[in-house]
N, CA, C and O atoms as a Tinker XYZ file with bonds, in Angstrom:
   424  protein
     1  N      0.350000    3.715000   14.497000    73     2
     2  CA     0.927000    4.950000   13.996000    64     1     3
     3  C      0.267000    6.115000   14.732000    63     2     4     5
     4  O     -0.953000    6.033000   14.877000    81     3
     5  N      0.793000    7.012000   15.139000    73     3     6
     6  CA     0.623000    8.385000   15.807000    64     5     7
     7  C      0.116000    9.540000   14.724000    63     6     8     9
     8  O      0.133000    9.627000   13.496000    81     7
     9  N     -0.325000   10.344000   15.768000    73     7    10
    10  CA    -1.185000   11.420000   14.070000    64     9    11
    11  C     -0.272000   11.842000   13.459000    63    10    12    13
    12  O     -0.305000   11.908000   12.230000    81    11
    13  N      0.883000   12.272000   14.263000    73    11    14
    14  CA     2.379000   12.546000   13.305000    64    13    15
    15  C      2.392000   12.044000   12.101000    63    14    16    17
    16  O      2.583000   12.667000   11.057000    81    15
    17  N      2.115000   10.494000   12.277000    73    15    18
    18  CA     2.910000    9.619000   10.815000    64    17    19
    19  C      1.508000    8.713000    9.985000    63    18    20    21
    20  O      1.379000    7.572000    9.542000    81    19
    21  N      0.479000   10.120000   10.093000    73    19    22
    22  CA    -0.587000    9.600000    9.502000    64    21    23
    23  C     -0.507000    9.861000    7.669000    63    22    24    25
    24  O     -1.436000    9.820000    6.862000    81    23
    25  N      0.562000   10.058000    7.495000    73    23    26
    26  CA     0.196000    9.899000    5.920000    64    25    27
    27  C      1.926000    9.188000    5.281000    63    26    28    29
    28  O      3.092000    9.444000    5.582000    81    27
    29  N      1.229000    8.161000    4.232000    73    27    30
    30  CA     2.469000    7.589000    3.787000    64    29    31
    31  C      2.405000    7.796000    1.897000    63    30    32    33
    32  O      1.356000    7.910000    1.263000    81    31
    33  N      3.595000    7.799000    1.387000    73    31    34
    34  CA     3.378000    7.839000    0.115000    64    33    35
    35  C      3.898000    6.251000   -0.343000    63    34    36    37
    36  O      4.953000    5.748000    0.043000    81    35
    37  N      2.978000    5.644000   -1.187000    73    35    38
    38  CA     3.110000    4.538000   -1.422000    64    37    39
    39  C      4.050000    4.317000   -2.213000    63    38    40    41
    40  O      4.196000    5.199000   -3.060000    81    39
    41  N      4.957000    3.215000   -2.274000    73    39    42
    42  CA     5.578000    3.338000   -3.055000    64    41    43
    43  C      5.563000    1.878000   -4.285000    63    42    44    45
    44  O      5.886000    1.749000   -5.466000    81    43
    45  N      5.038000    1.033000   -3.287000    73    43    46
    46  CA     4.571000   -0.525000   -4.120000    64    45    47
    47  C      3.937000   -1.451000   -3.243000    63    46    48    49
    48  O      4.084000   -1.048000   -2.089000    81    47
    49  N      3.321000   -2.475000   -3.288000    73    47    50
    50  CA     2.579000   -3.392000   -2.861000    64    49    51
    51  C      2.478000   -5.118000   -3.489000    63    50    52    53
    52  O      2.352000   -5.366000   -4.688000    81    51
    53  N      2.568000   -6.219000   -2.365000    73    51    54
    54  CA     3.032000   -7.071000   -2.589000    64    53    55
    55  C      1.859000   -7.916000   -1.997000    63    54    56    57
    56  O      1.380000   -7.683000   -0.887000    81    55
    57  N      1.328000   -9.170000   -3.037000    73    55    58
    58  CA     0.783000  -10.099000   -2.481000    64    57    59
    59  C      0.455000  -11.316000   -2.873000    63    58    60    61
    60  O      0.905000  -11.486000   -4.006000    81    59
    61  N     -0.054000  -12.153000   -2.527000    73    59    62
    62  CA    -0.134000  -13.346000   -3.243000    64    61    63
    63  C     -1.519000  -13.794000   -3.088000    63    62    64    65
    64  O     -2.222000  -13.379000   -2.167000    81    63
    65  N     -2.009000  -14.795000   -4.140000    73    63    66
    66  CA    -3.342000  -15.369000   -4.056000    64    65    67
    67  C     -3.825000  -15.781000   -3.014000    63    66    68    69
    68  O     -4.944000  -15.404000   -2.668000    81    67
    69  N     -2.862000  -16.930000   -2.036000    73    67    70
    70  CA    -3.627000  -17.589000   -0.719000    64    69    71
    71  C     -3.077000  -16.509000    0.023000    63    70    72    73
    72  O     -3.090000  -17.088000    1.109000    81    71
    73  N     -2.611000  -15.409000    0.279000    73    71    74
    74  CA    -2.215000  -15.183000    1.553000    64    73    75
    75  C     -3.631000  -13.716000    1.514000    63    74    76    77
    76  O     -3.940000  -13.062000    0.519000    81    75
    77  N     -4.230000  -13.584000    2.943000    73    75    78
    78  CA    -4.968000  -12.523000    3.345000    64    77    79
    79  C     -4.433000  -11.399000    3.578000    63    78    80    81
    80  O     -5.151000  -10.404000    3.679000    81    79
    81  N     -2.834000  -11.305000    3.736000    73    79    82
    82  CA    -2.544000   -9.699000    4.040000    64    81    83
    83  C     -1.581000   -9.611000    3.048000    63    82    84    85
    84  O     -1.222000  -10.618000    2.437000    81    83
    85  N     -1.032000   -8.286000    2.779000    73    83    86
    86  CA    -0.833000   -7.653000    1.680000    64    85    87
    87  C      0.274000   -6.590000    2.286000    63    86    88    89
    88  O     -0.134000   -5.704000    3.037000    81    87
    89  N      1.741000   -6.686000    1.944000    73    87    90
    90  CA     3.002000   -6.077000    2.031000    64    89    91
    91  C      2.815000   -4.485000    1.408000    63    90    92    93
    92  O      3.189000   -4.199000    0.271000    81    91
    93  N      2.345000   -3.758000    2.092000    73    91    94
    94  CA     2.690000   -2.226000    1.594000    64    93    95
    95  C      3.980000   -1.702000    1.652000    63    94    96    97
    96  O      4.575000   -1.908000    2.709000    81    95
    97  N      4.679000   -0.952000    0.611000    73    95    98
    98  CA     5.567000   -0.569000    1.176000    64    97    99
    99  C      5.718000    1.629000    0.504000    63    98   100   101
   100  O      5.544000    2.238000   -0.551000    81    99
   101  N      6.060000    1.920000    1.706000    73    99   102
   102  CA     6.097000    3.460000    1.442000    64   101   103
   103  C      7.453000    4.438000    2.451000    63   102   104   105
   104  O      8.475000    4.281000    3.118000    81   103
   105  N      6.825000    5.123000    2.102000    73   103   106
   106  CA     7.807000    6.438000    2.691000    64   105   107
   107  C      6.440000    7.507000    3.877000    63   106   108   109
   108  O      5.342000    8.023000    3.668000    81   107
   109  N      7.363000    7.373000    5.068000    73   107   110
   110  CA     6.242000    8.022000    5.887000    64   109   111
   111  C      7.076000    9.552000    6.631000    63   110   112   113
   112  O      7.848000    9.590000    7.589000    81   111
   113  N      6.656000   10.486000    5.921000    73   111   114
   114  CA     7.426000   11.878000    6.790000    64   113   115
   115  C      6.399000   12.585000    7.894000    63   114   116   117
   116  O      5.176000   12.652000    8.019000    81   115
   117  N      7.319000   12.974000    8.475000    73   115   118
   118  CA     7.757000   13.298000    9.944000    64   117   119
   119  C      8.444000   14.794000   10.171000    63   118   120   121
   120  O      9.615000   14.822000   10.549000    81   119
   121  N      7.746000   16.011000    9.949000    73   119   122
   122  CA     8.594000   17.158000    9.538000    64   121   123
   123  C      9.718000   16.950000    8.658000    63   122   124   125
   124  O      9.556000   16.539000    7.509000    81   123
   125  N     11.229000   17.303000    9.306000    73   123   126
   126  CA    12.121000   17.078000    7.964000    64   125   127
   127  C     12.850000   15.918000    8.181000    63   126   128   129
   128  O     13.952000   15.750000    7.658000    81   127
   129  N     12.188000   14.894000    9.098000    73   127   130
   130  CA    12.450000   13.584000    8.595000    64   129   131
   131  C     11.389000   12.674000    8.172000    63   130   132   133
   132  O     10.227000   12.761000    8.569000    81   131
   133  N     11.915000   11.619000    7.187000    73   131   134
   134  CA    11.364000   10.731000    6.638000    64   133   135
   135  C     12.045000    9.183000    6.593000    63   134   136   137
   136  O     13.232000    8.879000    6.713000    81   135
   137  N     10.907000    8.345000    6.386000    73   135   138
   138  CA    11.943000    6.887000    6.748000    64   137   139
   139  C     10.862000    6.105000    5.704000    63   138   140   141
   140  O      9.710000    6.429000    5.413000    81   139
   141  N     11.513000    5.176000    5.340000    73   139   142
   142  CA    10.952000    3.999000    4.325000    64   141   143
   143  C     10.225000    3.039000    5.036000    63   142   144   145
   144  O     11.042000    2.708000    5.895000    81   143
   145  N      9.190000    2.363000    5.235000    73   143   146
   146  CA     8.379000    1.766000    6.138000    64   145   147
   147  C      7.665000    0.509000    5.284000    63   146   148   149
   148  O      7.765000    0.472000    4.057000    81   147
   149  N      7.045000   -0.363000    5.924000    73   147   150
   150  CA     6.427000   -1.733000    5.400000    64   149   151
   151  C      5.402000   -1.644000    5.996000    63   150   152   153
   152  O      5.506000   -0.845000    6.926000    81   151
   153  N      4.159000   -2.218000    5.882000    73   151   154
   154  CA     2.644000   -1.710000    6.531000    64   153   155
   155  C      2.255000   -3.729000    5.826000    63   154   156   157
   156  O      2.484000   -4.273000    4.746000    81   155
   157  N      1.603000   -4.222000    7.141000    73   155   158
   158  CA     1.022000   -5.677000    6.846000    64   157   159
   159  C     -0.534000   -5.446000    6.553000    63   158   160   161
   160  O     -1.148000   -5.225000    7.597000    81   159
   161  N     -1.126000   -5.441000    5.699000    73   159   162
   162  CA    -2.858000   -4.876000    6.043000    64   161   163
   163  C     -3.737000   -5.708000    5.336000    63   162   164   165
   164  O     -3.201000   -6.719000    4.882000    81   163
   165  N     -4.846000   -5.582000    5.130000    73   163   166
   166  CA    -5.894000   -6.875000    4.946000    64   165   167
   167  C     -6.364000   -6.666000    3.344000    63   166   168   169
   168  O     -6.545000   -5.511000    2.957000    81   167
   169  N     -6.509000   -7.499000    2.654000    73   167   170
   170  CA    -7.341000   -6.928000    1.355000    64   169   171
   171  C     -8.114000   -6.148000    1.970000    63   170   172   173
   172  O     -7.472000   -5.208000    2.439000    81   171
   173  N     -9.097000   -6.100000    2.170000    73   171   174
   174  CA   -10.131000   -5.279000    2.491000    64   173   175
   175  C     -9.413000   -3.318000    2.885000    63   174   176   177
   176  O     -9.843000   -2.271000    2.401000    81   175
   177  N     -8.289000   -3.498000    3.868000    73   175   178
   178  CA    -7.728000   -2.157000    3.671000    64   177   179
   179  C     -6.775000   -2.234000    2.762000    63   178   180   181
   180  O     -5.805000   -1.551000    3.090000    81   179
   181  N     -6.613000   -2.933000    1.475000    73   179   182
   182  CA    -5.638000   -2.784000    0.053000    64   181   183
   183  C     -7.103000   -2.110000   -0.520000    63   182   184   185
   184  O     -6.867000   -0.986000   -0.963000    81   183
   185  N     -8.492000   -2.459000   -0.633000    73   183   186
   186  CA    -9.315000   -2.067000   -1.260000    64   185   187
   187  C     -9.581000   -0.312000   -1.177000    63   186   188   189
   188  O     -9.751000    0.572000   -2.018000    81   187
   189  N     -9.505000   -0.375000    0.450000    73   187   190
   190  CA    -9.086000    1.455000    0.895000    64   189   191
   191  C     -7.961000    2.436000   -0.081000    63   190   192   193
   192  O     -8.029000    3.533000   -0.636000    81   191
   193  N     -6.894000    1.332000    0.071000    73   191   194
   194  CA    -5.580000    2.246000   -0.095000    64   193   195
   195  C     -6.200000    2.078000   -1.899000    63   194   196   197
   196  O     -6.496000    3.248000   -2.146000    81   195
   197  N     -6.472000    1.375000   -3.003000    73   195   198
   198  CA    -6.732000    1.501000   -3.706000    64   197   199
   199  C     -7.748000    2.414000   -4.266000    63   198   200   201
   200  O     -7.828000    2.852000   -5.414000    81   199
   201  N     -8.492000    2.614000   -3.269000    73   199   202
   202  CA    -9.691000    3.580000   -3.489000    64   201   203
   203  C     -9.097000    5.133000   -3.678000    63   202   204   205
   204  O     -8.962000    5.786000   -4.712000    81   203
   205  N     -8.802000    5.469000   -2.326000    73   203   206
   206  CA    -7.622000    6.201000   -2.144000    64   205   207
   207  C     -6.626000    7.018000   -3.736000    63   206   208   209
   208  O     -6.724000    8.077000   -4.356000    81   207
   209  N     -6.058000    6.234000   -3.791000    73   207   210
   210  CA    -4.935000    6.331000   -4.923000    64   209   211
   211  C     -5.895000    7.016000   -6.195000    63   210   212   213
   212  O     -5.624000    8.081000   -6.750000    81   211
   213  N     -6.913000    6.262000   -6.469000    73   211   214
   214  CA    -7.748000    6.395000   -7.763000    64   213   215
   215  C     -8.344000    7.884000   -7.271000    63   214   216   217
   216  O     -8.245000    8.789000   -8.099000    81   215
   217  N     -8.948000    8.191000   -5.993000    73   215   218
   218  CA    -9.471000    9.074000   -6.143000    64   217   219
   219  C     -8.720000   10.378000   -6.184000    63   218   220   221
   220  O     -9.235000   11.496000   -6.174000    81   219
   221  N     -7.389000   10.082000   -6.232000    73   219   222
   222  CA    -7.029000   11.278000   -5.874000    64   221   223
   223  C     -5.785000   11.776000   -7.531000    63   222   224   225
   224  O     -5.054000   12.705000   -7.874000    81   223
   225  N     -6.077000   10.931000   -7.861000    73   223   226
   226  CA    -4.823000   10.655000   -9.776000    64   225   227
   227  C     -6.668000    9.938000  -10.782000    63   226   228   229
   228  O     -7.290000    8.875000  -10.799000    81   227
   229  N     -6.803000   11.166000  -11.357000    73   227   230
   230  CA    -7.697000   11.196000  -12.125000    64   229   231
   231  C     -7.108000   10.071000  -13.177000    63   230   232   233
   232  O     -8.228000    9.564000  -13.246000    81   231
   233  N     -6.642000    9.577000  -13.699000    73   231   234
   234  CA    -6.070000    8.075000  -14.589000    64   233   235
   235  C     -5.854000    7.038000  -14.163000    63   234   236   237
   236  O     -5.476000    6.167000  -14.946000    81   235
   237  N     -5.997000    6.766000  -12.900000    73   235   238
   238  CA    -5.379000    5.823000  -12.092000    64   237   239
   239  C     -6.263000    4.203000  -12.055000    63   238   240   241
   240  O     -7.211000    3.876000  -11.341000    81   239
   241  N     -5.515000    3.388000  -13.134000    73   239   242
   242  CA    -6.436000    2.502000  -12.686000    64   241   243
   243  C     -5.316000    1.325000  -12.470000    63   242   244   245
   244  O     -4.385000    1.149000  -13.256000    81   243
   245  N     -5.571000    0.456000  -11.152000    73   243   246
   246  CA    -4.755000   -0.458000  -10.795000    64   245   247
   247  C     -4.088000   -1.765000  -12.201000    63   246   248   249
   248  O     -3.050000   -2.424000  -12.159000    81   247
   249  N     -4.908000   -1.741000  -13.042000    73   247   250
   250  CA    -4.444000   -2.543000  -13.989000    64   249   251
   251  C     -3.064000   -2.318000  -14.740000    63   250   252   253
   252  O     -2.276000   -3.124000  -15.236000    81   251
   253  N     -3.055000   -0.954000  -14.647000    73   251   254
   254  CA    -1.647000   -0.392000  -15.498000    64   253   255
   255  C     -0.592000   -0.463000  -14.619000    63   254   256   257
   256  O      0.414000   -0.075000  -15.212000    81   255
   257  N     -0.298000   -0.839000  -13.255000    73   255   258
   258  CA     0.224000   -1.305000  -12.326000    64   257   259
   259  C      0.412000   -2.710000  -11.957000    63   258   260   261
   260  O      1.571000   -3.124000  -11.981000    81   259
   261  N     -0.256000   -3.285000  -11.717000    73   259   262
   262  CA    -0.590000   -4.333000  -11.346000    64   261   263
   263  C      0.135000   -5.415000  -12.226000    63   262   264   265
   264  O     -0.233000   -5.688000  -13.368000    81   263
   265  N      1.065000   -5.932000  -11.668000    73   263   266
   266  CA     2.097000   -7.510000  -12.391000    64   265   267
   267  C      1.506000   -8.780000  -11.670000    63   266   268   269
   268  O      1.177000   -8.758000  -10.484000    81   267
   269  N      1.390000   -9.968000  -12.538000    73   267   270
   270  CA     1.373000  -11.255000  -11.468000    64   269   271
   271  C      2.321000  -12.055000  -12.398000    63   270   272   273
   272  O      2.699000  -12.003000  -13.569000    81   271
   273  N      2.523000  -12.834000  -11.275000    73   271   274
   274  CA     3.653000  -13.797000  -11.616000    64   273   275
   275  C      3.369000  -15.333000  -10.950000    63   274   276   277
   276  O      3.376000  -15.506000   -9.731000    81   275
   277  N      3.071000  -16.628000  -12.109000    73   275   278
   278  CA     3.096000  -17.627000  -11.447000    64   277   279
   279  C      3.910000  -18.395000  -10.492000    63   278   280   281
   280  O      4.740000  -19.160000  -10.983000    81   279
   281  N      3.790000  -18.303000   -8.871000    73   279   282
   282  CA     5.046000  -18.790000   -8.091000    64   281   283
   283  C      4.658000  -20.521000   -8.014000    63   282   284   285
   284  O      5.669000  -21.215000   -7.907000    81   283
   285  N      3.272000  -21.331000   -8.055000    73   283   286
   286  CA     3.562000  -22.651000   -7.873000    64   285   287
   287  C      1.904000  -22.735000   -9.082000    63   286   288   289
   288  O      1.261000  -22.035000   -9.864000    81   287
   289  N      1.924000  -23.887000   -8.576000    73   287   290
   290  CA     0.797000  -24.570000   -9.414000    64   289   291
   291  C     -0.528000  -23.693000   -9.140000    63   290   292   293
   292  O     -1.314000  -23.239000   -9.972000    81   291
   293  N     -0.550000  -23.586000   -7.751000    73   291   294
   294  CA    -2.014000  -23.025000   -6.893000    64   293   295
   295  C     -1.791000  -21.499000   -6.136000    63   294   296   297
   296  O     -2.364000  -20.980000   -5.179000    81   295
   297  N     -0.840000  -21.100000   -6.900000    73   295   298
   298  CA    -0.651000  -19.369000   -6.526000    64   297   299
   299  C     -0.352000  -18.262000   -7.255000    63   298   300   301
   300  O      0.111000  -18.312000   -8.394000    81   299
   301  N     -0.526000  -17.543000   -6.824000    73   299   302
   302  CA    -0.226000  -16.269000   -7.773000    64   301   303
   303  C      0.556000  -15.777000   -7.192000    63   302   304   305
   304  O      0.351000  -15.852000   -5.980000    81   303
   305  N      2.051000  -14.900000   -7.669000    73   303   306
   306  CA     2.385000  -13.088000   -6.809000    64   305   307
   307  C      2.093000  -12.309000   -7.373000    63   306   308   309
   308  O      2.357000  -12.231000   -8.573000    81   307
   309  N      1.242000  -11.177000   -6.532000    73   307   310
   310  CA     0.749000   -9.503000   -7.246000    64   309   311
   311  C      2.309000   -9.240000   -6.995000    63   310   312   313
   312  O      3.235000   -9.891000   -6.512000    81   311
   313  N      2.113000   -7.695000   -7.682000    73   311   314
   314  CA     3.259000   -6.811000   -7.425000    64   313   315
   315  C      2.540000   -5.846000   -8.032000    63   314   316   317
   316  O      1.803000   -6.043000   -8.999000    81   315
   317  N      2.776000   -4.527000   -7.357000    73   315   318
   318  CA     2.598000   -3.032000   -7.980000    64   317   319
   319  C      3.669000   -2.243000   -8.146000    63   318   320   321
   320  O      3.979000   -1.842000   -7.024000    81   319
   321  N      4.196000   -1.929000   -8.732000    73   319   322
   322  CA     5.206000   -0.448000   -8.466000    64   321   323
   323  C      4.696000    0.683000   -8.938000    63   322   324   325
   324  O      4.609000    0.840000  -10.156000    81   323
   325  N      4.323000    1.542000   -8.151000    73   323   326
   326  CA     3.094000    3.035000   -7.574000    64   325   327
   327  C      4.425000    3.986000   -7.673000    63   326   328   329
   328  O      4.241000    5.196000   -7.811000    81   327
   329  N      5.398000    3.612000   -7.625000    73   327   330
   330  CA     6.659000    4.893000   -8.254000    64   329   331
   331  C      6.319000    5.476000   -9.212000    63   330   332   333
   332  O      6.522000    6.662000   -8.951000    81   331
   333  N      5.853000    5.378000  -10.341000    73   331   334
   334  CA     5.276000    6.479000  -11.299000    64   333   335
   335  C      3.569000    7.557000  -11.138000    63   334   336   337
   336  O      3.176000    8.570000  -11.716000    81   335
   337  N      3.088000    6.842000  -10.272000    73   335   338
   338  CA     1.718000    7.928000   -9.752000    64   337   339
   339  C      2.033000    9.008000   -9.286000    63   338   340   341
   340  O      2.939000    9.291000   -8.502000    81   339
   341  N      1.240000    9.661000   -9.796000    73   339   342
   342  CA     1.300000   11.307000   -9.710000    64   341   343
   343  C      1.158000   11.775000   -8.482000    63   342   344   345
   344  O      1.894000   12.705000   -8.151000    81   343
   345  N      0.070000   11.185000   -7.410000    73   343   346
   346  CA    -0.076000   11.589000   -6.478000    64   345   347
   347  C     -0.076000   10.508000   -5.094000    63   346   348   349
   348  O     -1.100000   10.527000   -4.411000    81   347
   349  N      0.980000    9.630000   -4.701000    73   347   350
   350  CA     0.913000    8.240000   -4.263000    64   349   351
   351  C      0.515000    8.213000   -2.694000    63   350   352   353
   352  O      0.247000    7.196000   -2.054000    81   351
   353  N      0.531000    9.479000   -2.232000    73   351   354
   354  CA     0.365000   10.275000   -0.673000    64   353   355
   355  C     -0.876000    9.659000   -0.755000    63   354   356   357
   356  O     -1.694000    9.645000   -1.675000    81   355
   357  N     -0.897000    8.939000    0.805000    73   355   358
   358  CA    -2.298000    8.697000    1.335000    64   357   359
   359  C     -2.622000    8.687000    2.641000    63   358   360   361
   360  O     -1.735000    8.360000    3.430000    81   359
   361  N     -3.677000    8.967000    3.048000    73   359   362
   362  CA    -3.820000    9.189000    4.533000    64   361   363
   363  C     -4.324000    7.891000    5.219000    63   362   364   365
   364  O     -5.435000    7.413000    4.988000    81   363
   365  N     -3.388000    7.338000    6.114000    73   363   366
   366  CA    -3.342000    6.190000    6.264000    64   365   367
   367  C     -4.567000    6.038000    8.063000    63   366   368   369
   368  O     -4.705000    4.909000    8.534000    81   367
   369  N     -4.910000    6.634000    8.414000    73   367   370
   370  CA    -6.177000    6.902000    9.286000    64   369   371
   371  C     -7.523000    6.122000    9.060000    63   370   372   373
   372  O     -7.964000    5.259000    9.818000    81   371
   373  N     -8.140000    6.590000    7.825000    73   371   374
   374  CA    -9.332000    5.431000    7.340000    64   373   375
   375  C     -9.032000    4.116000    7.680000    63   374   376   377
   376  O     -9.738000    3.374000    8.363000    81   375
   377  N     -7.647000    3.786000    7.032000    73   375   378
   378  CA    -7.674000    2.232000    7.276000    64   377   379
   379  C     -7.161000    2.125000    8.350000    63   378   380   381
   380  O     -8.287000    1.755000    8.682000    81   379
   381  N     -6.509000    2.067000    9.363000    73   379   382
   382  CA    -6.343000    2.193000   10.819000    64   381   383
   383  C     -7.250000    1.750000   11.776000    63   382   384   385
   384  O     -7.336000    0.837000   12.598000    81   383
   385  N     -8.304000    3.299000   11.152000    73   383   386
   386  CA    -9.457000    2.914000   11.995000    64   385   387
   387  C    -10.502000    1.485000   11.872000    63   386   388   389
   388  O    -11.073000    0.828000   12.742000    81   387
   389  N    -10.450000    1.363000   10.438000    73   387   390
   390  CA   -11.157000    0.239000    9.913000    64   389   391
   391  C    -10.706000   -1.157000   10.771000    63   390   392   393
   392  O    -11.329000   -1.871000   11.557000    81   391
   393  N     -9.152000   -1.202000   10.175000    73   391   394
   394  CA    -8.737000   -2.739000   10.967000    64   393   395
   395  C     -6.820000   -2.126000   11.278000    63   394   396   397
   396  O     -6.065000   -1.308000   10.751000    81   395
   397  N     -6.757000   -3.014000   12.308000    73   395   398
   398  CA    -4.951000   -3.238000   13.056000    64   397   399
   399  C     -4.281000   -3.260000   11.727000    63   398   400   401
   400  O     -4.599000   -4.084000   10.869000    81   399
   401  N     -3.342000   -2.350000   11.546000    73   399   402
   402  CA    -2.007000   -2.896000   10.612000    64   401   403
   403  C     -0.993000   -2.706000   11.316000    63   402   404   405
   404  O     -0.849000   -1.833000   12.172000    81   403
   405  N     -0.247000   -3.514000   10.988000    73   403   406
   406  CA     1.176000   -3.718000   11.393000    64   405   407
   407  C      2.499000   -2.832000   10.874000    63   406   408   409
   408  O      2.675000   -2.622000    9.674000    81   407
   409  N      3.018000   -2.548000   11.464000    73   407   410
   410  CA     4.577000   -1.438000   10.743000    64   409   411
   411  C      5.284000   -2.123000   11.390000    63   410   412   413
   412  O      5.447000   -2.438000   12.569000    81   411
   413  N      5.988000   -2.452000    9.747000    73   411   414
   414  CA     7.730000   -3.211000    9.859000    64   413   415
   415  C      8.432000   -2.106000   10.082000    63   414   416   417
   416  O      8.081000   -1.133000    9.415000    81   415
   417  N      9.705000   -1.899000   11.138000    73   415   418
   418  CA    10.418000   -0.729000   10.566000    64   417   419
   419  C     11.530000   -1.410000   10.950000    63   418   420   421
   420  O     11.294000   -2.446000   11.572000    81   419
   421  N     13.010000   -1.059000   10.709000    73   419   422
   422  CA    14.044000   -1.915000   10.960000    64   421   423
   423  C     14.972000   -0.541000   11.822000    63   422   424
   424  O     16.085000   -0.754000   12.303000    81   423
């Protein structure tokens, strides 16, 4: 991502027990355009973007978000939907720099 499209507003997040990366999904603007985007990133930068979120929505605690759903015997699926946070904008730079993420865009 370019400094242009350094901030995304989250909009939900997807993951499962065995898997290491973690389906972001947000809205990333661009002056007066904007586009819906997918971001592949590591727990470790879900721990960022979580940090993030909390520090910036004084109530914010991932539990009141946070769904799982049993998919087999030996897995879990997370799910978040971050559509109701007050403030879901995050500056997506920290984690960047930290480790490679990937942007789905179609």
């Amino acid at each position: 991502m370019n400094q242009a499209q350094n901030k995304i507003a989250i909009s939900s997040l997807v993951f499962t027990s065995n898997d290491p990366e973690v389906l972001v999904k947000g809205n990333v603007s661009r002056g007066k355009l904007s586009y819906e985007t997918e971001l592949l990133i590591t727990q470790t930068q879900l721990n960022m973007v979580l940090n993030q979120l909390s520090k910036q929505n004084e109530s914010f605690t991932v539990d009141t978000y946070l769904k799982s759903e049993q998919v087999d015997q030996y897995e879990q699926l997370y799910y978040a939907d971050f559509s109701t946070v007050a403030n879901p904008i995050i500056d997506i730079r920290p984690i960047v720099k930290a480790h490679q993420i990937m942007q789905i865009r179609a």
